[in-house]
C-alpha positions in Angstrom: -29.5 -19.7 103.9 -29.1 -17.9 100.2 -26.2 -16.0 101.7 -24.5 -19.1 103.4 -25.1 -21.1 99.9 -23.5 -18.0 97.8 -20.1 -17.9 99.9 -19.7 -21.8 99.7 -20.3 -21.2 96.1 -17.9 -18.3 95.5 -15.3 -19.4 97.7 -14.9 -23.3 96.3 -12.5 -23.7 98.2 -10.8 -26.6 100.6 -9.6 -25.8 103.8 -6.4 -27.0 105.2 -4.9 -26.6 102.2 -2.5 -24.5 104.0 -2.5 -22.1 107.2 -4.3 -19.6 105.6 -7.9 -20.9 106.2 -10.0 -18.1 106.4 -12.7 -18.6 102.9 -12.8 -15.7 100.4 -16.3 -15.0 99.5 -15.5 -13.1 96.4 -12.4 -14.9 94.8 -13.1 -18.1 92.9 -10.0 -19.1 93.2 -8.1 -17.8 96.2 -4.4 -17.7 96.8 -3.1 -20.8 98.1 -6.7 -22.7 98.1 -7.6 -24.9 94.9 -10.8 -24.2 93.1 -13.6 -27.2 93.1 -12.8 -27.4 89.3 -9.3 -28.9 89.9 -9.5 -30.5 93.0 -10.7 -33.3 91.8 -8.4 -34.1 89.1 -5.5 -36.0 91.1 -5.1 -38.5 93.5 -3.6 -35.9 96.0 -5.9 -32.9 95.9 -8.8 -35.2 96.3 -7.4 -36.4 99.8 -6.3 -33.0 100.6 -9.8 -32.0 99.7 -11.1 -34.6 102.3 -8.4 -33.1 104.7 -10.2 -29.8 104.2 -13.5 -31.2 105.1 -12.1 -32.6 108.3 -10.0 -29.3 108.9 -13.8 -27.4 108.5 -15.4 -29.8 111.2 -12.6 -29.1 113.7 -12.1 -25.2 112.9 -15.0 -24.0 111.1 -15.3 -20.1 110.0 -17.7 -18.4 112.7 -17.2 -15.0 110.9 -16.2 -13.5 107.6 -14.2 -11.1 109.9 -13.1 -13.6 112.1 -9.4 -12.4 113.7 -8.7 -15.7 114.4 -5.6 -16.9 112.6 -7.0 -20.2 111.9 -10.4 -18.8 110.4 -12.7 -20.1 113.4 -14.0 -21.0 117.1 -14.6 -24.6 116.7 -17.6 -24.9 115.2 -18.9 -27.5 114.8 -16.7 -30.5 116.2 -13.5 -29.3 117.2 -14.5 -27.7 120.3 -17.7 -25.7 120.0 -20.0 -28.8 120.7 -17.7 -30.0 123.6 -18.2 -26.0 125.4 -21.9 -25.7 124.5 -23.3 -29.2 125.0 -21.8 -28.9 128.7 -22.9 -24.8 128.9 -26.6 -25.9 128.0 -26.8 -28.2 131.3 -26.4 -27.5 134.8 -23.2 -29.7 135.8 -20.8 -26.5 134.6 -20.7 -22.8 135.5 -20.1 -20.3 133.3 -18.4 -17.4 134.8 -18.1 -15.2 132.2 -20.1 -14.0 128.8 -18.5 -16.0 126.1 -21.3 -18.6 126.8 -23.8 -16.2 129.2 -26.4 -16.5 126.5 -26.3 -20.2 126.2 -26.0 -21.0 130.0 -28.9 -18.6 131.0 -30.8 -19.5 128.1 -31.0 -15.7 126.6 -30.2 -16.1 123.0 -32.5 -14.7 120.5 -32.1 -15.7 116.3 -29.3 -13.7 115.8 -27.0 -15.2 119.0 -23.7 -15.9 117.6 -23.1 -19.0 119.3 -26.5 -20.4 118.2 -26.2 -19.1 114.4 -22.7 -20.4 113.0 -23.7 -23.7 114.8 -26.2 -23.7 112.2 -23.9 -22.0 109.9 -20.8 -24.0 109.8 -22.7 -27.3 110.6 -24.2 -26.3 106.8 -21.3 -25.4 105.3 -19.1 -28.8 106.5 -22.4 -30.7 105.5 -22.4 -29.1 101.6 -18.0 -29.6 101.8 -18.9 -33.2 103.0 -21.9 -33.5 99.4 -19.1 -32.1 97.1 -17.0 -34.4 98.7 -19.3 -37.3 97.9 -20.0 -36.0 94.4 -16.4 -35.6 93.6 -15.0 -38.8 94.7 -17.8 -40.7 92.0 -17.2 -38.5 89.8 -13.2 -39.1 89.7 -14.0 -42.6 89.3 -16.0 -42.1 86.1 -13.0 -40.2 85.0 -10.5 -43.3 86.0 -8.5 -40.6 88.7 -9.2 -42.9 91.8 -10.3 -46.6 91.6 -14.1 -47.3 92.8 -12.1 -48.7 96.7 -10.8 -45.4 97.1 -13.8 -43.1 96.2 -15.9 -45.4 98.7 -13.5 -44.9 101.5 -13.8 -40.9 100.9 -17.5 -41.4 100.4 -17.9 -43.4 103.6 -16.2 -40.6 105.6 -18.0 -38.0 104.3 -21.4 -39.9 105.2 -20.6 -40.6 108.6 -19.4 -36.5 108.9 -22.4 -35.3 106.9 -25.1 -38.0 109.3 -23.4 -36.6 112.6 -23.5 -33.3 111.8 -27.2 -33.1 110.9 -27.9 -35.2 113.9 -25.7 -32.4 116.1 -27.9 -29.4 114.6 -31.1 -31.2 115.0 -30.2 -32.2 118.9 -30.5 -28.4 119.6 -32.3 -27.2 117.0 -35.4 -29.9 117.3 -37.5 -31.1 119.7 -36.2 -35.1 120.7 -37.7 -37.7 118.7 -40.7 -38.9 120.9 -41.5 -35.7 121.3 -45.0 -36.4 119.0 -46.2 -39.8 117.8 -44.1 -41.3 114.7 -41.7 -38.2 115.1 -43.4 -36.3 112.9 -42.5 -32.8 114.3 -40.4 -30.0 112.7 -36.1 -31.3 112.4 -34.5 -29.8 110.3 -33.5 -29.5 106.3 -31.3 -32.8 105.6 -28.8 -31.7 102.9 -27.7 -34.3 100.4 -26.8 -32.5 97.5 -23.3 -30.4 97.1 -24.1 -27.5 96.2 -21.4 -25.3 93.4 -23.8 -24.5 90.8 -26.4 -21.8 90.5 -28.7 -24.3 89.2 -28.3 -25.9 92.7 -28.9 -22.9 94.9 -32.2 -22.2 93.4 -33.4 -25.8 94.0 -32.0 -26.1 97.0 -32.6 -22.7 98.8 -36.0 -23.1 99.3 -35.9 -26.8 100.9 -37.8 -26.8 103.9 -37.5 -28.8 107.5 -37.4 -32.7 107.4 -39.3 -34.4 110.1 -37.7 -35.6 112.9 -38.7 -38.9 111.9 -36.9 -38.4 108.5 -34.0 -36.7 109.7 -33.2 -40.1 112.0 -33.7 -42.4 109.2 -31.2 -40.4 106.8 -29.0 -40.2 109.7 -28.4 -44.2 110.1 -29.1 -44.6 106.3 -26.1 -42.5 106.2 -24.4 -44.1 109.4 -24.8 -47.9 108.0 -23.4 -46.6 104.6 -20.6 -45.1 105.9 -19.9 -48.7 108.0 -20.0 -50.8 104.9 -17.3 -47.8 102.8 -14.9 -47.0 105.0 -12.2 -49.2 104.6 -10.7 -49.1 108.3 -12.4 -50.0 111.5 -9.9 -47.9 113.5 -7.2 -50.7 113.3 -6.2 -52.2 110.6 -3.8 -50.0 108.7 -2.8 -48.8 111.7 -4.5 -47.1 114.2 -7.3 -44.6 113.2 -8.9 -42.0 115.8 -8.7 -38.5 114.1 -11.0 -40.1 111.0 -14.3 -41.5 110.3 -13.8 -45.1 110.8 -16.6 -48.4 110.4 -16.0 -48.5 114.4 -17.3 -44.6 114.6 -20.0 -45.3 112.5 -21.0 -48.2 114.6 -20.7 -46.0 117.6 -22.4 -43.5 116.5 -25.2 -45.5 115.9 -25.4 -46.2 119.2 -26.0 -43.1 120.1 -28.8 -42.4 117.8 -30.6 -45.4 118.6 -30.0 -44.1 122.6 -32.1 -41.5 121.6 -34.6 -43.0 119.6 -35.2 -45.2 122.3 -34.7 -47.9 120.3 -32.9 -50.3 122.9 -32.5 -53.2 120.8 -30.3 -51.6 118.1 -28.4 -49.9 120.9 -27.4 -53.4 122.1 -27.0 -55.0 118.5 -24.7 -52.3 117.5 -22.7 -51.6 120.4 -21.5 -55.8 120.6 -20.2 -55.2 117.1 -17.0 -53.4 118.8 -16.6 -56.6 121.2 -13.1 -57.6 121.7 -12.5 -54.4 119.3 -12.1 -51.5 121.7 -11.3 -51.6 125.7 -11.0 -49.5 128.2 -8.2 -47.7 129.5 -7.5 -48.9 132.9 -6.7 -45.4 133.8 -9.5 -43.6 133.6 -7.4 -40.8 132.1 -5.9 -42.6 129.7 -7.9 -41.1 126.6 -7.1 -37.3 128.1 -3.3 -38.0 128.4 -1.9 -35.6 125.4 0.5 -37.5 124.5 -1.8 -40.7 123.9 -5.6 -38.9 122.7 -5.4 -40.2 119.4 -3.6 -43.6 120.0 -5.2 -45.2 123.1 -7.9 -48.3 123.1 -10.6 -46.3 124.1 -11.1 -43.3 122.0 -12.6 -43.6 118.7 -13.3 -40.9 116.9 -11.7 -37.4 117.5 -10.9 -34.1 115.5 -7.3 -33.7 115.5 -6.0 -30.2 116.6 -2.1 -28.9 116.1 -0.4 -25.7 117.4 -0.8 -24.7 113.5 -4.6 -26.1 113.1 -7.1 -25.1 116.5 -9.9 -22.8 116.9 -7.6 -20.3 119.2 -7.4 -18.5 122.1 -11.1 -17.4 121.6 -12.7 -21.3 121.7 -9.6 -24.0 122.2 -10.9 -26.6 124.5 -7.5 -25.9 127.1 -8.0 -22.0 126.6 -11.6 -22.0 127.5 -11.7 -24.7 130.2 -8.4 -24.1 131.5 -6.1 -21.5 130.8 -8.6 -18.7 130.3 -10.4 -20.6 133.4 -14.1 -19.4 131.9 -16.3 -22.6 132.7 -15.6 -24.4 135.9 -17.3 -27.4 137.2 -20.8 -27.0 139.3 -21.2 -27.4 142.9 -24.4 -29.3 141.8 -22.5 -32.0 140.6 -19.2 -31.5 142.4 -20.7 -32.2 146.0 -23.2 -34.6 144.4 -23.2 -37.7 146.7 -23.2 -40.4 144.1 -19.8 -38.9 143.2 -17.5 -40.8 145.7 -14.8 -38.2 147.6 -12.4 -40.5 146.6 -12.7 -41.2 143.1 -10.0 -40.9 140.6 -11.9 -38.5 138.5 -11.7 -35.8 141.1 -7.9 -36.2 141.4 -6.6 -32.6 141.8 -3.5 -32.3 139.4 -4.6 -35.0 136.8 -8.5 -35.0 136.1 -8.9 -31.6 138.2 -7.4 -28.2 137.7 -7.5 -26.0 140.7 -7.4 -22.3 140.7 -8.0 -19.9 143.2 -10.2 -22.8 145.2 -12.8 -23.1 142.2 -12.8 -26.6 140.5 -12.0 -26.7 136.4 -11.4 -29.9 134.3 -7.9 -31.3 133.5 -8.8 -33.0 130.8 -7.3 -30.7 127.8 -4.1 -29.1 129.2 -2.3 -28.0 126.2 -2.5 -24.2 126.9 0.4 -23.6 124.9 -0.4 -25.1 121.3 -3.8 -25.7 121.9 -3.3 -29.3 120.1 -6.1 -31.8 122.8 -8.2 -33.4 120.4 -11.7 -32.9 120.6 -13.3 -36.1 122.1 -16.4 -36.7 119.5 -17.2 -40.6 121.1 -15.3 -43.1 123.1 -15.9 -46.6 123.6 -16.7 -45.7 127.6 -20.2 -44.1 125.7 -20.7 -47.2 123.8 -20.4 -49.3 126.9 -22.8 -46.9 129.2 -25.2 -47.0 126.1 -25.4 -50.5 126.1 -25.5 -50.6 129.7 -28.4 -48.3 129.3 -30.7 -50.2 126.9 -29.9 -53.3 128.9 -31.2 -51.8 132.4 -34.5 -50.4 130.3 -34.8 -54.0 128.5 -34.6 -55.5 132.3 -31.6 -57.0 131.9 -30.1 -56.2 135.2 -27.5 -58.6 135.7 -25.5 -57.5 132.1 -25.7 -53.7 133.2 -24.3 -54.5 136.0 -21.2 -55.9 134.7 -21.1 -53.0 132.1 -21.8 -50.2 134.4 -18.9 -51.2 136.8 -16.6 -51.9 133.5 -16.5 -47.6 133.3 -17.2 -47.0 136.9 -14.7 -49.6 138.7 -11.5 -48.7 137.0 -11.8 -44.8 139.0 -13.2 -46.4 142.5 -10.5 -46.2 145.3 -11.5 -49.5 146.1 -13.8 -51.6 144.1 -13.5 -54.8 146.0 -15.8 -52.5 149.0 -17.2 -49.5 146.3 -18.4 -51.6 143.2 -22.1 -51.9 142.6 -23.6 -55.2 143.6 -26.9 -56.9 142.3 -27.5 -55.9 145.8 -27.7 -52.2 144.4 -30.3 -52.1 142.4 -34.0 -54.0 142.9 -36.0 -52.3 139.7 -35.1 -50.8 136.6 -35.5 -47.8 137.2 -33.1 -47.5 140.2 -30.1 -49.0 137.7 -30.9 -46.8 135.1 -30.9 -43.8 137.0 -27.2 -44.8 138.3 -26.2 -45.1 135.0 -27.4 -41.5 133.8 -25.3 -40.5 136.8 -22.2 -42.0 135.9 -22.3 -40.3 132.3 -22.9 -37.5 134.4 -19.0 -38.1 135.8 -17.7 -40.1 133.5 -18.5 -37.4 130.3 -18.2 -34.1 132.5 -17.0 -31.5 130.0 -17.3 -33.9 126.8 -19.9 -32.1 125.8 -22.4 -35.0 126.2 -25.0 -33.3 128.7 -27.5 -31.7 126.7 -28.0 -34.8 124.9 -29.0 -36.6 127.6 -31.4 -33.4 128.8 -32.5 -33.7 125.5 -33.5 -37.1 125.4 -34.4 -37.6 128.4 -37.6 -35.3 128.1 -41.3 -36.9 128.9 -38.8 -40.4 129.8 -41.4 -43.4 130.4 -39.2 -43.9 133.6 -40.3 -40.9 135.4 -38.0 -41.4 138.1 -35.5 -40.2 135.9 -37.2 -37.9 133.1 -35.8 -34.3 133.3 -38.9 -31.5 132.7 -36.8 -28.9 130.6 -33.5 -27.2 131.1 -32.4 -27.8 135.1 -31.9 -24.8 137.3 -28.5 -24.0 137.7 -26.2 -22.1 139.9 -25.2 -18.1 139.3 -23.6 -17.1 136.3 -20.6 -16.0 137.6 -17.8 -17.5 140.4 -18.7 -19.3 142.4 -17.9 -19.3 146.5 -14.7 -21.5 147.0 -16.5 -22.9 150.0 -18.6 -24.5 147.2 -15.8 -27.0 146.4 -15.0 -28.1 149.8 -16.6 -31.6 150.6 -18.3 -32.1 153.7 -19.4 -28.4 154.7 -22.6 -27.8 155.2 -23.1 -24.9 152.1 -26.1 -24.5 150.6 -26.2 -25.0 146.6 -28.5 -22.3 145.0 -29.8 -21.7 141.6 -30.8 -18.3 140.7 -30.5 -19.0 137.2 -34.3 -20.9 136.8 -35.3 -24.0 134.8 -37.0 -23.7 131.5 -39.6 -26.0 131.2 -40.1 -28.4 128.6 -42.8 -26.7 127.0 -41.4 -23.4 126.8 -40.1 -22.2 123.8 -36.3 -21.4 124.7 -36.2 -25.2 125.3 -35.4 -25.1 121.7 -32.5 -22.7 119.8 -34.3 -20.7 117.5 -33.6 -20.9 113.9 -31.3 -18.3 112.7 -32.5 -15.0 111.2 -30.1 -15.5 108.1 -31.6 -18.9 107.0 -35.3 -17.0 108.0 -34.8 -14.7 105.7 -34.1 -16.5 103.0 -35.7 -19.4 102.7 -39.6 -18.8 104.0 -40.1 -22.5 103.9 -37.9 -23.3 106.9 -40.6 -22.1 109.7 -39.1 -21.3 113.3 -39.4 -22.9 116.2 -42.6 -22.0 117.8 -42.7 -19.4 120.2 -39.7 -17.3 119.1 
């Protein structure tokens, strides 16, 4: 991590300044960047500073010798979590080797895609602590009034809690994995650090529990609700920014996989009458509308001058570059209805040469489709969740059919009935399918892998990493519903227990910091 540390310290810098976004790690005060020491000293370069911590969530740096013109591939939220959560499960194919390691499970502690997760996801965290240290300290100085610096402090919380809780998803085994979560997470960072006083007390700061990582997560979470001064509405509507309605969202997915059903339920009713769903289910994808529609609530805003590039855009990769189509597994999946909406070829599906790709980012030209971080369709499938698992059939029911209704051909014949389900287990396991369909290619399927391990429902608990289908093309006569072809999956499961369940730690924070131990087994 001492190396990671030393260029956030050298560079000082704030991205999205400008176009030129690339950090320099020996200048302390590059060209066209402002230096830590001043950007704090007026009104506007402290919200150009928090425009630079947004602009790092959505871009990132992946390299020092990165030739993309916008400094990085997306890591961590603008498009890398989207492409990897969906390449570590089994309802995509990966065709090619941009993300050949991560679909096979073959990365090692040196894996690109595994390390600048870890790396960027550090560097917007220690942006996100300066951020938080700046903004109180302008108010001591009387540069912004105490409202202000709590709104900037709010959204730096809420970045900083879901960032942590993005590493420690892949990085850290789920949180009932022992007793009390008191396994290996990972280091929670809450200090900014731009002093060399600070690297040597923080470079050696070793892995939080699980169990402590969770509670500084919705410590951070909650704070971030109570700060912020817009819920996403007032003012105008709010989707490319932390917002109290993300942080209330967010929440929900924590407590999702915590287990913790209650809080699922008591957070998600705060966004009652708040949020609603598009009645297309498309609605949130339509470019035009993906940052102004009543269902999306937070996303990281991309422009033809501001994207992670040819190399990692969300409409490159999924589309344009046509490296990750959709799996047979879940394509001919029976629960999936042949007439559904969300299998519309032309607006939710892009075909190609007969193999099946997602529609929903489609700006292959400018590369501007916002990354979808959580949308109030989540919240409402979260809730419907904890509700089914708290035996509350009737009110999953009615929230399940909410998302799933509005893409039946005909719900007045298609919709779920109390009829459908006779235990809990059965209702819950329909609702882990629709996030299946509902969040294909939004990056939410490892999480649910993930949490879903050693699940007191064993109906529906998932042993590992699922088996999945060659990495490579896949026959055409996969994609045509009601054949008789035969889905295989050469590429095997990983177990649960085995140790590439888990991403290793990265060599470069190893070999720094010997009191962040790896994962066992690598």
């Amino acid at each position: 991590m001492k190396n990671i540390i030393k260029s956030i310290l050298l560079s000082l810098v704030v991205l999205g300044m400008s176009s030129c976004t690339e950090e320099k790690l020996l200048d302390l005060k590059p060209i066209n960047n402002i230096s830590d020491a001043d950007a704090f000293t007026t009104p506007a370069y402290i919200a150009a500073y928090m425009n630079g911590v947004y602009n790092a969530a959505g871009i990132g740096q992946y390299n020092a010798a990165s030739t993309s013109p916008n400094g990085g591939r997306g890591y961590i939220w603008g498009a890398a979590f989207v492409e990897q959560g969906e390449a570590r499960g089994e309802d995509v194919v990966n065709m090619a080797t941009f993300y050949q390691l991560t679909y096979t499970a073959t990365y090692d502690p040196t894996t690109a895609n595994n390390v600048y997760y870890w790396v960027d996801g550090y560097r917007l965290i220690n942006r996100c602590n300066l951020m938080i240290e700046g903004a109180t300290g302008a108010v001591a100085k009387g540069v912004i009034t105490q409202a202000v610096a709590d709104d900037y402090i709010g959204q730096a919380k809420f970045l900083r809690a879901i960032t942590h809780f993005e590493i420690l998803t892949n990085f850290a085994r789920p949180y009932n994995f022992t007793a009390g979560a008191t396994h290996p997470g990972i280091p929670y960072r809450e200090v900014g650090i731009n002093t060399v006083a600070e690297i040597n007390s923080e470079l050696l700061k070793p892995r939080n529990t699980v169990a402590e990582c969770y509670t500084k997560v919705l410590a951070d979470l909650t704070d971030a609700e109570k700060l912020i001064s817009s819920n996403g509405f007032t003012g105008g509507r709010v989707v490319a920014k932390a917002t109290k309605s993300a942080a209330i969202a967010f929440k929900t997915r924590v407590y999702l996989q915590k287990r913790d059903w209650a809080n699922v339920i008591a957070e998600g009713i705060k966004l009652n009458g708040l949020y609603t769903l598009t009645t297309d289910p498309y609605g949130p994808f339509v470019l035009a509308n993906n940052l102004t529609n009543s269902e999306s609530i937070f996303s990281i805003q991309h422009s033809s001058t501001s994207n992670p590039g040819v190399n990692a855009s969300l409409a490159s990769i999924l589309k344009n570059r046509a490296l990750v189509c959709i799996s047979p597994i879940l394509w001919r999946d029976p629960q999936w209805l042949a007439d559904d909406k969300r299998r519309e070829d032309g607006k939710f599906i892009y075909t190609a040469s007969g193999i099946k790709y997602t529609n929903k980012y489609t700006d292959v030209v400018n590369q501007s489709d916002a990354a979808p971080i959580i949308r109030y369709a989540e919240v409402v499938l979260n809730m419907a969740e904890a509700q089914a698992r708290l035996s509350n059939l009737p009110v999953a029911l009615t929230l399940l059919n909410s998302v799933r209704n509005r893409a039946l051909a005909n719900p007045a014949t298609q919709a779920y009935t109390a009829a459908s389900f006779t235990t809990d287990a059965t209702m819950v396991a329909a609702i882990l399918k629709e996030r299946r369909i509902e969040f294909l290619q939004e990056g939410r399927r490892w999480a649910d892998i993930h949490r879903l391990q050693g699940d007191p429902i064993a109906s529906v608990a998932i042993n590992g990493i699922p088996a999945k289908v060659a990495n490579a093309t896949p026959s055409t006569t996969a994609f045509v519903l009601g054949n008789s072809y035969v889905i295989t999956t050469p590429v095997a499961a990983v177990p649960g227990s085995d140790y590439k369940f888990l991403w290793p730690i990265p060599q470069t924070e190893l070999s720094t910091n010997p009191n962040v131990a790896q994962n066992t087994g690598w």
